[in-house]
C-alpha positions as a Markdown table, in Angstrom:
| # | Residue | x | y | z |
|---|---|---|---|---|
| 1 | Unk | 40.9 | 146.3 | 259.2 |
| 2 | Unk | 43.0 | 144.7 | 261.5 |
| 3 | Unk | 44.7 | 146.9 | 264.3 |
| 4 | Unk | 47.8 | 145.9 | 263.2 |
| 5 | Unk | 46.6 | 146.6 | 259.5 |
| 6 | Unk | 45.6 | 150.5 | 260.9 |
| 7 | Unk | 49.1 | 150.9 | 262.5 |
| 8 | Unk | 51.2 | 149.8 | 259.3 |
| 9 | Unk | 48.7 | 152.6 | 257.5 |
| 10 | Unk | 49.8 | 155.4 | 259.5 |
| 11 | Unk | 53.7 | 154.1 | 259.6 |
| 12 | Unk | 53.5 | 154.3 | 256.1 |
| 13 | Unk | 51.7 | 157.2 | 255.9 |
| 14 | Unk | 54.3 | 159.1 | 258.6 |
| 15 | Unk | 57.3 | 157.8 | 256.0 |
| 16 | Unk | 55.5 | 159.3 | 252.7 |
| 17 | Unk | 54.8 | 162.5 | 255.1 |
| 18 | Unk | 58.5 | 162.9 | 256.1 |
| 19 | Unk | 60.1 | 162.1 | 252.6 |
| 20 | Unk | 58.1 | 164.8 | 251.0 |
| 21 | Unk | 58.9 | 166.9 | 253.5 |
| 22 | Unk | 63.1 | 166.2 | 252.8 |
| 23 | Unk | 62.8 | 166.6 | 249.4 |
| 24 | Unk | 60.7 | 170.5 | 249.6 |
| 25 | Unk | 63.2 | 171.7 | 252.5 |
| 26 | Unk | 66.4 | 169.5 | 252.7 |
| 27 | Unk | 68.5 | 172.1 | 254.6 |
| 28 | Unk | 67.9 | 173.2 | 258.1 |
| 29 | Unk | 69.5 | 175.7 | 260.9 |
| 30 | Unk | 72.6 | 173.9 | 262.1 |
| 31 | Unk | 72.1 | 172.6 | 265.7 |
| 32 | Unk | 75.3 | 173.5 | 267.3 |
| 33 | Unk | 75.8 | 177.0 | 266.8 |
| 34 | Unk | 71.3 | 177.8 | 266.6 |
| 35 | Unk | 72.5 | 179.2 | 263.0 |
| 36 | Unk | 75.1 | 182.3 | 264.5 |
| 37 | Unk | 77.6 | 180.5 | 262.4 |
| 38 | Unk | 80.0 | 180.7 | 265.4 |
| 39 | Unk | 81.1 | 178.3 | 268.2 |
| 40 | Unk | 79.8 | 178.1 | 271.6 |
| 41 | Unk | 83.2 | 179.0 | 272.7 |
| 42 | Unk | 83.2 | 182.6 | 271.0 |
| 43 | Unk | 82.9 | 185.6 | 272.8 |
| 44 | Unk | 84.2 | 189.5 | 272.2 |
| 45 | Unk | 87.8 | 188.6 | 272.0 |
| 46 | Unk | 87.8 | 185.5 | 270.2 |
| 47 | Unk | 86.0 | 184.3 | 267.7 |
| 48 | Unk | 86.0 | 180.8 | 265.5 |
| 49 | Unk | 83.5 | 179.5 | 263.4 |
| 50 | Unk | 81.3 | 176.3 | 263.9 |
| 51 | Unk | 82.7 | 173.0 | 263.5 |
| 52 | Unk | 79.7 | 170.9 | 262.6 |
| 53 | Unk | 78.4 | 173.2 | 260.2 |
| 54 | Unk | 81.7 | 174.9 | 258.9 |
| 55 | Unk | 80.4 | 178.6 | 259.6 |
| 56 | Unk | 77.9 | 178.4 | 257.0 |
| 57 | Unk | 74.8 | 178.4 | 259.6 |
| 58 | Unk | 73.1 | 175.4 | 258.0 |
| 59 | Unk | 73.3 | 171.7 | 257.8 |
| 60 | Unk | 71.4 | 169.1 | 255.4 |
| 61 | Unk | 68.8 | 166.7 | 257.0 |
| 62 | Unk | 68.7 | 163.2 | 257.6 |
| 63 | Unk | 68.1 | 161.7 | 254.4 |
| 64 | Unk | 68.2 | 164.2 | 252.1 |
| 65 | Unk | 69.1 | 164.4 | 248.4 |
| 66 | Unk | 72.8 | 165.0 | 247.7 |
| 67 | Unk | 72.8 | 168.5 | 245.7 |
């Protein structure tokens, strides 16, 4: 095998790896607020909730399947 037949292998092996990997855990800790559901503005007196993730904590990944 060729070394460019070896490094289309493993691209293509990384893209099956990654896929499966969307579709068994699709959601993951939002990376704004680290999952505290607030915003990095919040403190003892005032609070508000994220605005990427909408105070829910969690965001869906790149790619994955609408639910």
């Amino acid at each position: 095998m060729s070394g460019t037949g070896v490094v289309v292998l493993v691209a293509a092996i990384a893209v099956v790896a990654w896929w499966v990997d969307i579709q068994r855990h699709p959601i993951r800790r939002c990376p704004s607020c680290s999952g505290s559901k607030k915003n990095a503005g919040s403190n003892s007196l005032r609070w508000g909730t994220c605005r990427r993730c909408g105070g829910k904590g969690e965001v869906r990944r790149f790619g994955a399947p609408k639910q």
